[in-house]
C-alpha positions as CSV (number, residue, x, y, z in Angstrom):
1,X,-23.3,-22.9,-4.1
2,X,-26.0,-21.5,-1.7
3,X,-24.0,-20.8,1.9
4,X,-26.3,-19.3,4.6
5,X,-23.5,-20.0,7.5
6,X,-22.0,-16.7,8.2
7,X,-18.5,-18.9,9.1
8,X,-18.9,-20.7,5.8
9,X,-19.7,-17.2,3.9
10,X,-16.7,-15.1,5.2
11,X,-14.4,-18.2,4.5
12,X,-15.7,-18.9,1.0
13,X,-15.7,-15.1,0.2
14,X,-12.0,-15.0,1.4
15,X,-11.0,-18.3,-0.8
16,X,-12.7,-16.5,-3.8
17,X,-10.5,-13.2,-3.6
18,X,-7.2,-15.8,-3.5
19,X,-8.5,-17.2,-6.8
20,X,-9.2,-13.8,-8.1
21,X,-5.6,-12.8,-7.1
22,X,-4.1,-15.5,-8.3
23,X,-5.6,-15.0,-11.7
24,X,-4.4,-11.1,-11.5
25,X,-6.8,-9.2,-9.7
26,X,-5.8,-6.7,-7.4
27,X,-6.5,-7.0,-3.7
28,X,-8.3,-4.6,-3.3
29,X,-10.7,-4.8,-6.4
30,X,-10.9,-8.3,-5.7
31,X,-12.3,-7.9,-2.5
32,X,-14.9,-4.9,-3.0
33,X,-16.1,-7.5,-5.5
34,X,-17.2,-10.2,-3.0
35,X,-18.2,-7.6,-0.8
36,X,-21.4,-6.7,-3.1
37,X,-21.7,-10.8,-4.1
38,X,-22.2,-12.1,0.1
39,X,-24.4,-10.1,2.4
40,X,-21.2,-10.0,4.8
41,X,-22.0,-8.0,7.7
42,X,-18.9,-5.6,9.2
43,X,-17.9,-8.4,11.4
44,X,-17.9,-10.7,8.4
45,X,-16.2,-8.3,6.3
46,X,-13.2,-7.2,8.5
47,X,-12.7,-10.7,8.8
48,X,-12.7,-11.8,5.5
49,X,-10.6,-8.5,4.9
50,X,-8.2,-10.1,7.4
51,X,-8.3,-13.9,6.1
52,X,-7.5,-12.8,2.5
53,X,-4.8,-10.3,2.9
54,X,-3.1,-12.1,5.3
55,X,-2.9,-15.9,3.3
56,X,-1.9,-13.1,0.1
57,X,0.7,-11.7,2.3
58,X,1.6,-15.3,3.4
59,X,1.2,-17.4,0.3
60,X,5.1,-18.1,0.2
61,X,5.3,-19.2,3.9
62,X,1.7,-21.4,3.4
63,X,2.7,-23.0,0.0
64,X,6.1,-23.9,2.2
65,X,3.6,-25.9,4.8
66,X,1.9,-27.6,2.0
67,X,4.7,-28.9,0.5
68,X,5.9,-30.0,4.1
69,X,2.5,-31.5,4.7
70,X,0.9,-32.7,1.2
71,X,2.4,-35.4,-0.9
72,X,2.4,-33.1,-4.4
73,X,4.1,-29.2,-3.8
74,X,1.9,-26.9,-3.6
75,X,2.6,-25.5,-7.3
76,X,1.5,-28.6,-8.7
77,X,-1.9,-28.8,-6.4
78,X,-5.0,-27.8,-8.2
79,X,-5.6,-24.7,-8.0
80,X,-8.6,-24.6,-5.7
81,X,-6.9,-26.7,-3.7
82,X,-3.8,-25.0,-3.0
83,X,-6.0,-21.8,-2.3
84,X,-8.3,-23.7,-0.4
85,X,-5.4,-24.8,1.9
86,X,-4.2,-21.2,2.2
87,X,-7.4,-20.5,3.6
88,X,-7.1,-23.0,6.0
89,X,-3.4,-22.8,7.1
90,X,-3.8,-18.7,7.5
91,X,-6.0,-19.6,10.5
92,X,-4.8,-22.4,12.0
93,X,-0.9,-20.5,12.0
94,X,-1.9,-16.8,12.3
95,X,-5.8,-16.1,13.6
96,X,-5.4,-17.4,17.5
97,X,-8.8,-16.2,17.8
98,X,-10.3,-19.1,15.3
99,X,-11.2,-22.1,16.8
100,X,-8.6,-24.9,15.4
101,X,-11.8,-27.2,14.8
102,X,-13.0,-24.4,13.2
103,X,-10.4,-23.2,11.1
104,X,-10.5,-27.0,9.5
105,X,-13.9,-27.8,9.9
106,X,-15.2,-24.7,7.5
107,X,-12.5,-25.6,4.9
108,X,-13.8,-29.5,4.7
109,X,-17.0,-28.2,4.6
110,X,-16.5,-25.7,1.4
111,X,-14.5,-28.4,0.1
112,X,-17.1,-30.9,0.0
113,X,-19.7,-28.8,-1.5
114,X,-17.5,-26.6,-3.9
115,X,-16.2,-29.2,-6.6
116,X,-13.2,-30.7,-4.6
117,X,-15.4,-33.1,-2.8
118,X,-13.0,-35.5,-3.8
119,X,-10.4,-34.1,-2.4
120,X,-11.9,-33.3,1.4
121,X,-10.0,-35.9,2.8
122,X,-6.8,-34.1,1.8
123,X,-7.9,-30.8,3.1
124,X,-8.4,-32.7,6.6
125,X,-5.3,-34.5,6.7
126,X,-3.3,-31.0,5.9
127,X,-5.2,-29.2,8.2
128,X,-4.9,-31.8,10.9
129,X,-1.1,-32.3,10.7
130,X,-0.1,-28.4,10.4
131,X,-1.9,-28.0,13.8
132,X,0.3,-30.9,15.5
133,X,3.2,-29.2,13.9
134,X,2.2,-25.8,14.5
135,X,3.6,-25.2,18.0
136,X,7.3,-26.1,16.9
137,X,6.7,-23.9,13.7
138,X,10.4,-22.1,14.5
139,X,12.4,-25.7,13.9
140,X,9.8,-25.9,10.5
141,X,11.0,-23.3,8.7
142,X,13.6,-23.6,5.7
143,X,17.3,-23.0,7.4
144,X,19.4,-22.8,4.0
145,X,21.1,-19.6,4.5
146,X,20.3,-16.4,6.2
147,X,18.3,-14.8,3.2
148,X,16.1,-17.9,2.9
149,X,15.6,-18.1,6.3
150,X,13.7,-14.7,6.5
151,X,12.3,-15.2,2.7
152,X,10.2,-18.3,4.0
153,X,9.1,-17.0,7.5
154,X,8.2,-13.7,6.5
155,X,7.1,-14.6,3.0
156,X,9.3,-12.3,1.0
157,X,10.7,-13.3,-2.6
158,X,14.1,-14.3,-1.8
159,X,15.6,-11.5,-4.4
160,X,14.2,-9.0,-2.7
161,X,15.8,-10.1,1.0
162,X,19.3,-10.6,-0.6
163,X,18.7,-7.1,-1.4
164,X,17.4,-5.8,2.0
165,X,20.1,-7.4,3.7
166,X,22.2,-5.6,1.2
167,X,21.0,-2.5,2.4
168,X,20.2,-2.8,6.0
169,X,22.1,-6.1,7.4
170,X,20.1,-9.2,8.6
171,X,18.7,-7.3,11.9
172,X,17.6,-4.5,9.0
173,X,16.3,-6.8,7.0
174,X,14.5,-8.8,9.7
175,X,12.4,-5.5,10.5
176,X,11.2,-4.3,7.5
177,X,10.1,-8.1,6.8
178,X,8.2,-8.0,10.1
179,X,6.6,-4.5,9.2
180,X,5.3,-5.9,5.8
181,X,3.8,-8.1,7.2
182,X,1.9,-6.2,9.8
183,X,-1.5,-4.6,9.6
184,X,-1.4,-1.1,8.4
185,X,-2.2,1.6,10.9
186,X,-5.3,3.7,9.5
187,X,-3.9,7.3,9.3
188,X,-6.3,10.5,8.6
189,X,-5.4,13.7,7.6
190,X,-7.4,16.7,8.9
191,X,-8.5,19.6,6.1
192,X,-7.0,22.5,8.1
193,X,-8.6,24.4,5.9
194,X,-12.1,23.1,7.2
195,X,-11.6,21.9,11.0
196,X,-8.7,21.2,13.4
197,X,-7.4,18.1,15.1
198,X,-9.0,18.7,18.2
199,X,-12.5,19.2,16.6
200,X,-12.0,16.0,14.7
201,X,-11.1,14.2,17.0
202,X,-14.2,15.1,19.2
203,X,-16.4,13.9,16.3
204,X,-15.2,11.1,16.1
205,X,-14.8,10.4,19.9
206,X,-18.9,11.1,19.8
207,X,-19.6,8.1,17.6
208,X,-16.8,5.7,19.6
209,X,-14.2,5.9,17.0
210,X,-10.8,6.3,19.1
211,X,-8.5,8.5,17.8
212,X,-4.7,10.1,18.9
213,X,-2.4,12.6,17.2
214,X,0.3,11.4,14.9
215,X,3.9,12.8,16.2
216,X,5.4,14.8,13.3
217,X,2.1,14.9,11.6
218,X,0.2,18.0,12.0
219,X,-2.3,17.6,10.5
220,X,-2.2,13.7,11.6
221,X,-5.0,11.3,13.2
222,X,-4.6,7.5,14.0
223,X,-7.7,5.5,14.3
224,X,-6.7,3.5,17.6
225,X,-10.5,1.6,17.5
226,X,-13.0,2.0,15.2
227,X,-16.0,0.1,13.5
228,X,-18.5,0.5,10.5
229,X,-17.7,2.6,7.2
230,X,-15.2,5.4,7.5
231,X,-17.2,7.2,4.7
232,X,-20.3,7.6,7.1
233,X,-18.1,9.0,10.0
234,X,-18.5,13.0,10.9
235,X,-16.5,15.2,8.5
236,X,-15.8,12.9,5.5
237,X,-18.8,14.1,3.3
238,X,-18.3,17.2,4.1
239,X,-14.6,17.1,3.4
240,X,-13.0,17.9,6.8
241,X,-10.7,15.3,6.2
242,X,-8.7,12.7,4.3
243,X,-7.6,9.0,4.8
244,X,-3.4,9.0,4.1
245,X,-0.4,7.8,5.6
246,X,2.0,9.5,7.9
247,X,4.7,8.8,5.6
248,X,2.5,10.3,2.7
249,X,1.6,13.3,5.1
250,X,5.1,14.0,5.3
251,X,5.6,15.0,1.4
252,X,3.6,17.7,0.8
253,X,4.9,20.4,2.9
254,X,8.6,19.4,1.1
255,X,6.9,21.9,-1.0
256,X,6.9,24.8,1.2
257,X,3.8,26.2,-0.7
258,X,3.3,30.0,-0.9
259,X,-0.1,31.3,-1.3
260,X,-0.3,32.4,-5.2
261,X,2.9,30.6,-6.1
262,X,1.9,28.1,-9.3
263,X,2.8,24.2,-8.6
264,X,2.7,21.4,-11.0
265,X,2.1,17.7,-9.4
266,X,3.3,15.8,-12.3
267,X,2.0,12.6,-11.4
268,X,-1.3,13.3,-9.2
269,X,-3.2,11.0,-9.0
270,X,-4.9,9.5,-6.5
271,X,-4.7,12.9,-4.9
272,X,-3.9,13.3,-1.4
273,X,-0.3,15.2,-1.6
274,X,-2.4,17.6,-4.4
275,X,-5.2,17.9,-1.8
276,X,-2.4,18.7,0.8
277,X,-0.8,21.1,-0.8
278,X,-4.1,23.3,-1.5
279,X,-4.7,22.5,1.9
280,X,-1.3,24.3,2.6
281,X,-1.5,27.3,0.7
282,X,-4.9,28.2,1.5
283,X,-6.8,27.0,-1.6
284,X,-4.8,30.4,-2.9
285,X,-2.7,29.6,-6.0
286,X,-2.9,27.2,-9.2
287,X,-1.7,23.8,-9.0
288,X,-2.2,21.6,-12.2
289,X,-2.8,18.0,-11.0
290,X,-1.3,15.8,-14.3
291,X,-1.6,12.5,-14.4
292,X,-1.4,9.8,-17.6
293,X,-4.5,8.1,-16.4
294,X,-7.9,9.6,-17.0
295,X,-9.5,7.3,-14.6
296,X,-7.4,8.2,-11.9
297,X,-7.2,11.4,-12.6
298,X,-10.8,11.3,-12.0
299,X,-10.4,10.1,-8.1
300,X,-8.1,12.9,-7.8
301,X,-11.2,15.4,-9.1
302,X,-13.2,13.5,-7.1
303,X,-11.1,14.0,-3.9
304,X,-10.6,18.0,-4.7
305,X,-14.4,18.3,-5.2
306,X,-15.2,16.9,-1.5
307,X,-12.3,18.5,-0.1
308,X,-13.9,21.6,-1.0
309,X,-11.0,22.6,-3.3
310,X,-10.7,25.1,-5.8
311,X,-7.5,26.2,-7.0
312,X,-6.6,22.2,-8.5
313,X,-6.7,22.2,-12.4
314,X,-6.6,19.4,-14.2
315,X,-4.5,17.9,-17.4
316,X,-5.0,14.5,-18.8
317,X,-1.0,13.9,-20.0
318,X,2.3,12.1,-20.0
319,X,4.6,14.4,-17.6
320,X,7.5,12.9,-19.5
321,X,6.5,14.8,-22.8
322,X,4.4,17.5,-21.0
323,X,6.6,20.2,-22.4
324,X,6.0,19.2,-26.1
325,X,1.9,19.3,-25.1
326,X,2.4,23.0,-22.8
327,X,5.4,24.6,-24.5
328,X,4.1,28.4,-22.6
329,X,4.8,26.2,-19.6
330,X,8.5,26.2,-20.1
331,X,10.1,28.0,-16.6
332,X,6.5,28.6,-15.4
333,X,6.1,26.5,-11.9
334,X,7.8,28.3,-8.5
335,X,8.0,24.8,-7.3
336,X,7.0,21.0,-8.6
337,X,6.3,17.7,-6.9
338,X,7.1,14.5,-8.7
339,X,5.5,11.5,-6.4
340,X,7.4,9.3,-9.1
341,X,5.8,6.2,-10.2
342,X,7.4,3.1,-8.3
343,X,8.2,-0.5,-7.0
344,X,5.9,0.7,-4.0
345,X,8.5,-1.7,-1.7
346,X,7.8,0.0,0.8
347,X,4.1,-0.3,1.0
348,X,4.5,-3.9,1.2
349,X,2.0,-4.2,4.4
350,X,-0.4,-1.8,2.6
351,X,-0.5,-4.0,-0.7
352,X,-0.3,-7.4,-0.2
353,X,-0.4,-9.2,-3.1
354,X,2.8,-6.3,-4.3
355,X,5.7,-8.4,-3.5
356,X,4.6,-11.4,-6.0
357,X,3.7,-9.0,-8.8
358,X,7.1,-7.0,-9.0
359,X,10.1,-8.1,-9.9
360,X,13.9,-6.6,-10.9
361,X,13.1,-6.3,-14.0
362,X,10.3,-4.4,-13.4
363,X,12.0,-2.1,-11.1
364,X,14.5,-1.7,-14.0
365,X,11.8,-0.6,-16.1
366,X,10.4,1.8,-13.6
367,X,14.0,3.1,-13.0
368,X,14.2,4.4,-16.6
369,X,10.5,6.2,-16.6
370,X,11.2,8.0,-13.4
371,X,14.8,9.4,-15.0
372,X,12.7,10.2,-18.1
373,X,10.2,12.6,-15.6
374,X,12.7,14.0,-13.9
375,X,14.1,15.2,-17.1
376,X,10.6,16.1,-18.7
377,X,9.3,18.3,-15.8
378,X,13.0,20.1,-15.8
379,X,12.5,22.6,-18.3
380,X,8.9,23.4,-16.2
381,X,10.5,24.4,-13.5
382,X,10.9,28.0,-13.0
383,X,15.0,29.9,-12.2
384,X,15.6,29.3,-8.6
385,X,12.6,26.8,-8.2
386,X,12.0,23.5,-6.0
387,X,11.5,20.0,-7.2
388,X,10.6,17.4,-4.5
389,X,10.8,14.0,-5.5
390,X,9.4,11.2,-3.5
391,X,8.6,7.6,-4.0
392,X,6.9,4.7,-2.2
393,X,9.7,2.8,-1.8
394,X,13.4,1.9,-0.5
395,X,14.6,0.9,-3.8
396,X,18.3,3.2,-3.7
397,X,18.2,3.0,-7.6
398,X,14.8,4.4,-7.5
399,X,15.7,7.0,-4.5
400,X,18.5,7.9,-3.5
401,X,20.8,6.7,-6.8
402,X,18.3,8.5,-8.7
403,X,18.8,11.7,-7.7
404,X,22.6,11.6,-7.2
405,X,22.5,10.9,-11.0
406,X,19.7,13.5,-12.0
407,X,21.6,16.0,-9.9
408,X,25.0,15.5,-11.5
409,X,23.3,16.1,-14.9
410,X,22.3,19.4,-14.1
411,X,24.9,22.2,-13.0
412,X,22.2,24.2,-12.4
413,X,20.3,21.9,-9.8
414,X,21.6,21.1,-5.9
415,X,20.4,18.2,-3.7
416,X,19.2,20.4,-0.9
417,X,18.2,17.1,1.5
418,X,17.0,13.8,1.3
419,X,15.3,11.0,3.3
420,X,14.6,7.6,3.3
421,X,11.6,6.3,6.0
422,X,12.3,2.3,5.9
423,X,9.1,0.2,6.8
424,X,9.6,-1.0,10.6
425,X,11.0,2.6,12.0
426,X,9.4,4.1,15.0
427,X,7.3,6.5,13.4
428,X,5.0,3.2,12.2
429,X,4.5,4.1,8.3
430,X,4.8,3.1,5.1
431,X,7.7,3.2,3.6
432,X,9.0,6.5,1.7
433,X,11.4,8.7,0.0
434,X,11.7,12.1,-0.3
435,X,14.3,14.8,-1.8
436,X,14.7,18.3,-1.8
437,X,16.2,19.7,-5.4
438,X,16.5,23.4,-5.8
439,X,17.4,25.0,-8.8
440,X,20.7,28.2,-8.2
């Protein structure tokens, strides 16, 4: 099909990443790939960025409208259909600044000239009914209990808010669903190694990106209003700075890196807590970046090499058998950080398509490989040395469970302190957990 309307381009580009998803793409890959298919311009492409992660984010809560509206449930719809009508829904419910003849109009239109011509009449009809319905949305959402309540309106798995309420009550619960379902903020983190906050932010005010310090972050920049690609903004080639969370900028200095002191980063990759630590000591010491993927393990190179960074090595291996590979590395790090491989709950609003792709049993799984890394990157660690372990998420059996169980192991080790940032708490990141373990 041959589009040359920029409405009908962004739409169709955004209804081709929910068929990619829903075949098992990632987001992200999934839309970098329509990206170089459609000549989008940087209008086009926030707002196809927009469409698509928000109707992933959403798909629960917009297959619940279909089977409100639409005579078959929207499991049973064809495929392009059912995406199709996510497409549609996502801006009649959540894009106020879409025209509502628009928001239907563009999905008749792809419909009719992308194999569900048949089918037009259905799209209209949806589309038509969920914008009468729309304004009394709060009386249309599924009342059968508290935890399906918020499951359906916030488009959680239902598992997962039995187990936030669990944890956090309704009003708890309520939050961290609203969070995941927000925007991310678009965090930087200045090289202090090769400018300062101020100068950075001058830079950026120069070329009209907005910019204002992060509280608790030193190092910390949120992008208030920007436009075009970060990558051509002052500083990044020439590696003044960095694009991570606050929650993520929080890890690193855990550490409390000493320049010369050796560090192991048992599972690097993609790089920005190894980056920050040779940030923190100065580029002055050796800190082995291992990871068990090659290819990410090259990002992480990649990110050291424009960082200007030279004191990262680098080791292709499982942590969890890393002594067996290195046994002269037996008590040789002063301190290590373990950013454990994990559910990533709490980047829910970062990752959308996440919360349909993990399940208990997967966090089971991940459960037992974090236990097994902790153990494997014990015998590394030097007499009187630091481990800091931190995960992405706000799992307690991948957080705070964990260590308690690691800890009483190991007569050796003490829990020194421990944190838990939930999605939704003032600070405005991700997600994350972080503890201290020192060895007597």
């Amino acid at each position: 099909m041959k589009v040359k309307n920029r409405a009908l381009i962004s739409r169709l580009a955004s209804w081709e990443v929910l068929q990619a998803v829903s075949a098992g793409a990632y987001s992200e890959v999934a839309i970098e790939r329509v990206f170089k298919k459609y000549d989008l311009s940087v209008i086009d492409k926030a707002f196809t960025t927009e469409l698509s992660c928000g109707a992933i984010r959403q798909r629960q809560l917009l297959d619940y409208w279909i089977n409100s509206l639409a005579k078959i449930p929207a499991t049973k719809q064809p495929p392009l259909l059912r995406w199709l009508l996510h497409v549609g829904l996502y801006q009649i419910l959540f894009m106020d600044r879409v025209p509502l003849f628009a928001a239907v109009d563009t999905s008749v239109e792809l419909a009719k000239h992308y194999k569900l011509k048949r089918l037009s009449s259905v799209v209209n009809a949806v589309l038509r009914e969920a914008i009468r319905k729309r304004d009394s949305a709060e009386n249309f959402y599924f009342k059968d209990g508290e935890a399906k309540y918020i499951a359906y309106k916030y488009s959680l798995p239902v598992w997962l808010v039995d187990k936030l309420i669990s944890w956090r009550g309704k009003e708890g619960a309520q939050d961290i669903a609203i969070a995941s379902n927000r925007v991310p903020l678009l965090d930087l983190r200045v090289n202090c190694r090769r400018s300062s906050l101020h100068i950075l932010q001058q830079k950026l005010a120069d070329i009209g990106v907005e910019s204002k310090a992060i509280k608790g972050c030193p190092d910390g920049l949120q992008i208030v209003s920007s436009s075009g690609d970060l990558r051509h903004w002052p500083g990044y080639a020439e590696g003044e700075w960095s694009v991570q969370d606050r929650s993520a900028q929080w890890v690193a200095p855990l550490i409390e890196a000493q320049s010369g002191e050796r560090i192991l980063d048992a599972c690097a990759a993609p790089g920005g807590k190894t980056t920050h630590l040779a940030e923190l000591m100065g580029d002055s010491g050796e800190i082995w970046a291992v990871d068990s993927s090659q290819r990410r393990l090259n990002r992480v190179l990649g990110n050291a090499t424009r960082l200007r960074l030279n004191s990262i090595n680098f080791l292709h291996a499982d942590s969890v058998n890393l002594l067996s590979l290195k046994p002269s590395w037996e008590g040789r790090f002063h301190k290590i950080l373990l950013d454990a491989p994990c559910s990533g709950l709490g980047t829910l609003a970062r990752n959308p398509d996440l919360r349909w792709r993990i399940s208990s049993q997967k966090i089971h799984e991940l459960v037992q490989l974090q236990f097994k890394l902790l153990e494997g990157i014990l015998p590394l660690l030097k007499p009187g040395g630091r481990i800091v372990y931190s995960t992405c998420t706000i799992h307690p059996d991948e957080n705070n469970h964990q260590v308690a169980k690691f800890v009483s192991l190991h007569h050796q080790l003490k829990l020194k302190e421990q944190r838990q940032i939930w999605p939704g708490d003032d600070d405005g990141g991700d997600g994350f957990y972080a503890a201290i373990i020192e060895s007597c």
